[in-house]
C-alpha positions, 0 to 999 in steps of 0.5 A: 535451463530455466535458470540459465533463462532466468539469469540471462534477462537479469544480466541483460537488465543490468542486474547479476544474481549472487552465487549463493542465491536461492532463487535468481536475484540481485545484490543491486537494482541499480539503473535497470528501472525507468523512474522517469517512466515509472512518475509520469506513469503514475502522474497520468493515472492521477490525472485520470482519476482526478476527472474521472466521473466516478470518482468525483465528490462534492465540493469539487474534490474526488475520491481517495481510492485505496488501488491508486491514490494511496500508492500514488501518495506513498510513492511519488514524493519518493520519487520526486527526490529521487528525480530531484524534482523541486515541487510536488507534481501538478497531480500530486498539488491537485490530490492534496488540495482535495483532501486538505479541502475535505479534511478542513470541512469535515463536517460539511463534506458528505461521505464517499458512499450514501447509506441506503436501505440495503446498505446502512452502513456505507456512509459510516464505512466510507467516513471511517475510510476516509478518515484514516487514509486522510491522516495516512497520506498527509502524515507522510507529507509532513514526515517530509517536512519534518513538522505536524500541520495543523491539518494533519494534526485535524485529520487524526482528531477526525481518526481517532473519534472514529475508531470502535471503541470496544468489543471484538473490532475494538481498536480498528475502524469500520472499513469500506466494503463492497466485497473488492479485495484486497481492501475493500472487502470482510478481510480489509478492516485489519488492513486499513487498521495496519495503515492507521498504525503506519500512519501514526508512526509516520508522523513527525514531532514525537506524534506517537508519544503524545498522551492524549493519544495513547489510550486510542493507541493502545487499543490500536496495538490490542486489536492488531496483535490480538486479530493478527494469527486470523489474517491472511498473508497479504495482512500480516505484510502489512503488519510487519510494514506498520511494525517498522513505524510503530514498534511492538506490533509483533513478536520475534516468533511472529516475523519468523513463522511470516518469514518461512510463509512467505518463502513457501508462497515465493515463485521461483523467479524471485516475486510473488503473486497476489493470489498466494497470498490469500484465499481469494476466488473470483466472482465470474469464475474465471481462475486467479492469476498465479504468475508474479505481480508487481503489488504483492512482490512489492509490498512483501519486498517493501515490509521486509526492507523495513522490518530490518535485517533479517534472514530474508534478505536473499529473498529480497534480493530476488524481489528487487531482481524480479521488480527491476526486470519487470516493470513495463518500459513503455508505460512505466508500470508494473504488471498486477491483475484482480483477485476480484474477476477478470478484466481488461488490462487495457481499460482504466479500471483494469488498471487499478491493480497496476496504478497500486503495483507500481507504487509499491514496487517504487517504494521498495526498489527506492527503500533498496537504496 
């Protein structure tokens, strides 16, 4: 009776599952997902950050925060040419404007978080942070272009003179940690590595080849393979997006022991949840949400879109199925919840989780075409 359920809302949505499909899923996602909904739900969320008083830094610029204005900056350009849009969005201007500001007064600009007594290391974590977001987002924008800026090319200079040199973090960056997963807290400096990676085979011109690069590169790779058995699912995903960019991240062996985890940790209808895939436990006590998420269903349909043909493609049938049928028409997002602690989904910060869903869902239905 539950798949009779199950395939009922997909045929409803436009969307029949295969024959020979494990879990309920779709061929196509077609038209059943709202992509105006989906730009002027993340435009929204933008804007609100932009003016909200805790993201604000100085010299009239905000924050780039890793839950909204990372996926916000991976998915909209995406989005754009999908909606044939022939200019970036007004949020989308004012985003890189901030961060084209900071990165050409990098050193004028002050770190996102101050250093304290009790936290002596926030100001570096933060200019580490930054500093690899900065050349992730602008990359993909000169990706787009097909040329490296100038600016751009600024920000990976500032990157790379970040990054630990040696011991057993050689290779990755100090990473900012306030103990918020998924990425701000002990597990996130693999993550923000993965997306330094990302960020490197992003770029246009043959950037990855350049010489000058390649001794920061090859500790980049050392610190991603050596550290990656250690990592909990959701980062061994992200390695397996960053090895579609930059070849030779991990073994064939790797992506089939990550193929067979993510099965295990698949629900039965087709998505994933975050809370599968780590060990997280909430700080107020309250239990961890186990139902389907749009960020880790997208995230994990999005890596394996990428990483190329494979035996996972029934499963990525069914992320795409589970995504097309589960965004939010009204608002236009995707669903997700805090592995942190329990939250209101109707406030801003409670949104958080959602804004970082809903890019990476467009990501990966978009990489479906």
């Amino acid at each position: 009776m539950k798949y009779i359920i199950v395939v009922s809302v997909l045929f409803a949505a436009g969307i029949a599952p295969a024959a020979d499909e494990a879990v309920p899923g779709s061929a196509s996602t077609g038209a059943a997902w709202d992509r105006q909904a989906a730009a002027r739900y993340l435009d929204t969320r933008e804007i609100w950050w932009q003016g909200w008083s805790r993201s604000q830094r100085d010299h009239e610029t905000s924050c780039v925060s890793c839950h909204s204005v990372v996926p916000y900056a991976l998915s909209r350009p995406a989005l754009r040419k999908e909606l044939g849009e022939t200019a970036p969005s007004a949020a989308e201007s004012k985003m890189l404007e901030f961060i084209v500001k900071r990165v050409r007064l990098w050193n004028e600009v002050e770190t996102f978080y101050k250093s304290s007594a009790t936290d002596p290391n926030k100001g570096v974590e933060s200019r580490s942070t930054e500093a690899v977001l900065n050349a992730l987002i602008l990359a993909g924008y000169d990706a787009e272009k097909g040329h490296l800026s100038d600016v751009t090319r600024a920000a990976f200079d500032a990157m790379w003179t970040l990054q630990v040199p040696s011991g057993p973090k050689g290779g990755a960056w100090v990473w900012l940690n306030f103990h918020y997963s998924p990425w701000e807290a002990d597990e996130s400096q693999y993550w923000g590595a993965a997306m330094a990676a990302i960020a490197v085979g992003t770029a246009p011109d043959n950037y990855r080849d350049e010489p000058t690069i390649q001794p920061k590169l090859e500790i980049l790779r050392g610190y991603l393979k050596r550290t990656y058995a250690a990592q909990p699912l959701v980062n061994q995903v992200a390695l397996l997006w960053a090895s579609s960019r930059l070849p030779g991240l991990i073994t064939d062996s790797e992506k089939a022991a990550l193929s067979d985890a993510l099965l295990a940790a698949r629900n039965s209808d087709g998505g994933w949840s975050l809370s599968a895939l780590a060990e997280y436990k909430r700080r107020d006590g309250t239990p961890l949400e186990t139902k389907s998420d749009g960020y880790a269903t997208g995230i994990t349909v999005l890596a394996l879109e990428e990483a190329g043909p494979t035996t996972m493609q029934p499963a990525i049938r069914g992320g795409l199925a589970w995504l097309a049928a589960n965004q939010d028409r009204s608002e236009g997002l995707w669903p997700a919840w805090s592995v942190n602690k329990q939250r209101d989904p109707a406030s801003d910060p409670g949104r958080f989780m959602s804004d970082a869903a809903t890019g990476y869902a467009v990501l990966a239905l978009l990489g479906s075409r």
